[in-house]
C-alpha positions as CSV (number, residue, x, y, z in Angstrom):
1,X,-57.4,127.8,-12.0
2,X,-55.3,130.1,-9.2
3,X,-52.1,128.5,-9.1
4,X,-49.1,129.5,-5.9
5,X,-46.1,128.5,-5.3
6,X,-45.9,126.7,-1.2
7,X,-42.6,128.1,0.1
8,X,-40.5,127.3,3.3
9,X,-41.0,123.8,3.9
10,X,-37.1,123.6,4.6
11,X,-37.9,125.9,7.9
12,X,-40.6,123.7,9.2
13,X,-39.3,120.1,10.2
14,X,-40.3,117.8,9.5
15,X,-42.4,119.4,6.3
16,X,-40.5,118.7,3.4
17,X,-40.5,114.9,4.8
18,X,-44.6,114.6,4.8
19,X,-44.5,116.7,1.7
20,X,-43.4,114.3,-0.4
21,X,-45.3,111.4,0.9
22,X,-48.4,113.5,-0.6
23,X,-49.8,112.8,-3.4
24,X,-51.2,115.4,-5.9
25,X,-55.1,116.5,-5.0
26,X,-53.9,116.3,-1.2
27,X,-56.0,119.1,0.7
28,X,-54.7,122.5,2.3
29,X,-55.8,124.3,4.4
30,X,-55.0,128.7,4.0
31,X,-55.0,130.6,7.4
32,X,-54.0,134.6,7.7
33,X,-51.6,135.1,9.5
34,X,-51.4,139.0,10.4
35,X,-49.4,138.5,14.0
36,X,-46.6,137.1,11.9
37,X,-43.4,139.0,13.0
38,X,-41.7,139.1,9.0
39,X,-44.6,139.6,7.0
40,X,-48.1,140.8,8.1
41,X,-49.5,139.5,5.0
42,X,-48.3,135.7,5.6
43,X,-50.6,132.8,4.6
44,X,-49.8,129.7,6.3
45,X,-49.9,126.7,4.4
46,X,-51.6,123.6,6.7
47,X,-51.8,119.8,5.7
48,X,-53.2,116.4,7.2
49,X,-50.5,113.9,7.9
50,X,-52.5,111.1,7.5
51,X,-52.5,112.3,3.6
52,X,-49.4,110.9,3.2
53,X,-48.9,107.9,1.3
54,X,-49.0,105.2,3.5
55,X,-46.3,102.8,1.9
56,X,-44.1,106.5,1.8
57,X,-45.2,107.1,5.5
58,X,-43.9,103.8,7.0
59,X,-40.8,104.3,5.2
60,X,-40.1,107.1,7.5
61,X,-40.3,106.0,10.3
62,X,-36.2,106.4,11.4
63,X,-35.8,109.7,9.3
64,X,-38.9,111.1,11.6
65,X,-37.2,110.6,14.8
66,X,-34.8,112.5,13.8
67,X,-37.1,115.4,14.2
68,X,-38.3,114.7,17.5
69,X,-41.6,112.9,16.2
70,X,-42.7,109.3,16.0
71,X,-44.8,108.1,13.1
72,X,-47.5,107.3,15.1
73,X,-47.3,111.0,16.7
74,X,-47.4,112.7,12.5
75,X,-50.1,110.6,11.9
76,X,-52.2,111.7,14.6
77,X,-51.5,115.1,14.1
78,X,-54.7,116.7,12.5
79,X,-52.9,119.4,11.0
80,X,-49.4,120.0,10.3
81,X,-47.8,123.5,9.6
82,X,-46.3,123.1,5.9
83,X,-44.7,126.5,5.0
84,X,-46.6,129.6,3.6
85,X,-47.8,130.7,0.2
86,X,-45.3,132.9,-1.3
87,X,-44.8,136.2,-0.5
88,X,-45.1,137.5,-4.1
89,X,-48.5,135.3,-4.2
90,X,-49.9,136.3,-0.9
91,X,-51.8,139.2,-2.9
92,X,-53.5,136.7,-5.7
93,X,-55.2,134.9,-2.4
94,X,-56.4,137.3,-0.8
95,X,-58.2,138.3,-3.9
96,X,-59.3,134.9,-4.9
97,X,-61.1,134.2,-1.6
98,X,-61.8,138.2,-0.8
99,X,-59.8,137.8,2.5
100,X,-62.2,135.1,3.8
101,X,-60.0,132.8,5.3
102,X,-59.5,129.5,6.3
103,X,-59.7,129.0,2.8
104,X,-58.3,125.7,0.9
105,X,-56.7,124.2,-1.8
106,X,-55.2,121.4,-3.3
107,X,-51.5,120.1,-4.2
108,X,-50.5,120.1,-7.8
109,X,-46.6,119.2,-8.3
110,X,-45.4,121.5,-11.3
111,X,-43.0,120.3,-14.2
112,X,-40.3,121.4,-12.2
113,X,-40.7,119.3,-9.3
114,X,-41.8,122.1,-6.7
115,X,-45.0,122.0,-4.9
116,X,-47.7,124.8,-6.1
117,X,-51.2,125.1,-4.4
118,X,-54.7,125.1,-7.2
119,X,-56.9,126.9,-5.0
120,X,-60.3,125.8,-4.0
121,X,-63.1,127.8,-5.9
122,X,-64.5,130.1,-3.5
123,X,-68.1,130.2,-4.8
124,X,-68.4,126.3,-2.9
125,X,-69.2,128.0,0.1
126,X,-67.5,127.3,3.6
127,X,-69.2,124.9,4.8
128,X,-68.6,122.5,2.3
129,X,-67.3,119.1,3.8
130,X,-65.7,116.8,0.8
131,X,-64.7,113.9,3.1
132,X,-69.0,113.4,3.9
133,X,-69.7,113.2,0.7
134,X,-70.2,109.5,-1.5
């Protein structure tokens, strides 16, 4: 399986907060992002809140506000802007999904701690819906 590294969490409060809340096997979701002013290759990383833990979630409930948001405002956010695949990694996307994007993956935690993306295998087709299926 496609491994990358998910980068810049710091720069997008409150990110790193719902990050850890998630558990491994949360969803992404990949978008392109060409009009981005650094780096026309960027790949914007996406969650849902409502992933989060929800013991984790309640518990940050004070630490949130500090960012401007309420808990009940994350969690009714359908989609939250993580970070963005890494730069050096942007390349082994692109390739793994031949620049079809939105594209997805999933959250694997590696042994160092830091939050890598396994990415979805493309051949499942986009309009595969996971959350319909029992």
């Amino acid at each position: 399986m496609t491994k990358v590294p998910l980068v810049g969490m710091f720069f997008r409060p409150p990110a790193n907060l719902v990050l850890k809340g998630l558990l491994g096997g949360a969803h992404f979701t990949l978008f392109a992002e060409p009009e981005n002013p650094y780096d026309a290759n960027a790949i914007r990383v996406e969650c849902c809140p409502r992933d989060m833990e929800p013991q984790y979630a309640e518990g940050t409930r004070d630490e949130l506000e500090g960012f401007g948001f309420t808990l009940e405002e994350l969690l009714a956010t359908d989609s939250l802007h993580l970070g963005y695949v890494a730069k050096n990694a942007t390349h082994l996307v692109r390739g793994h999904f031949d620049n079809r994007f939105p594209c997805g993956g999933v959250l694997v935690w590696g042994g160092d701690g830091k939050p890598w993306i396994e990415l979805d295998d493309p051949d499942l087709g986009d309009d595969l819906d996971l959350d319909d299926e029992e």
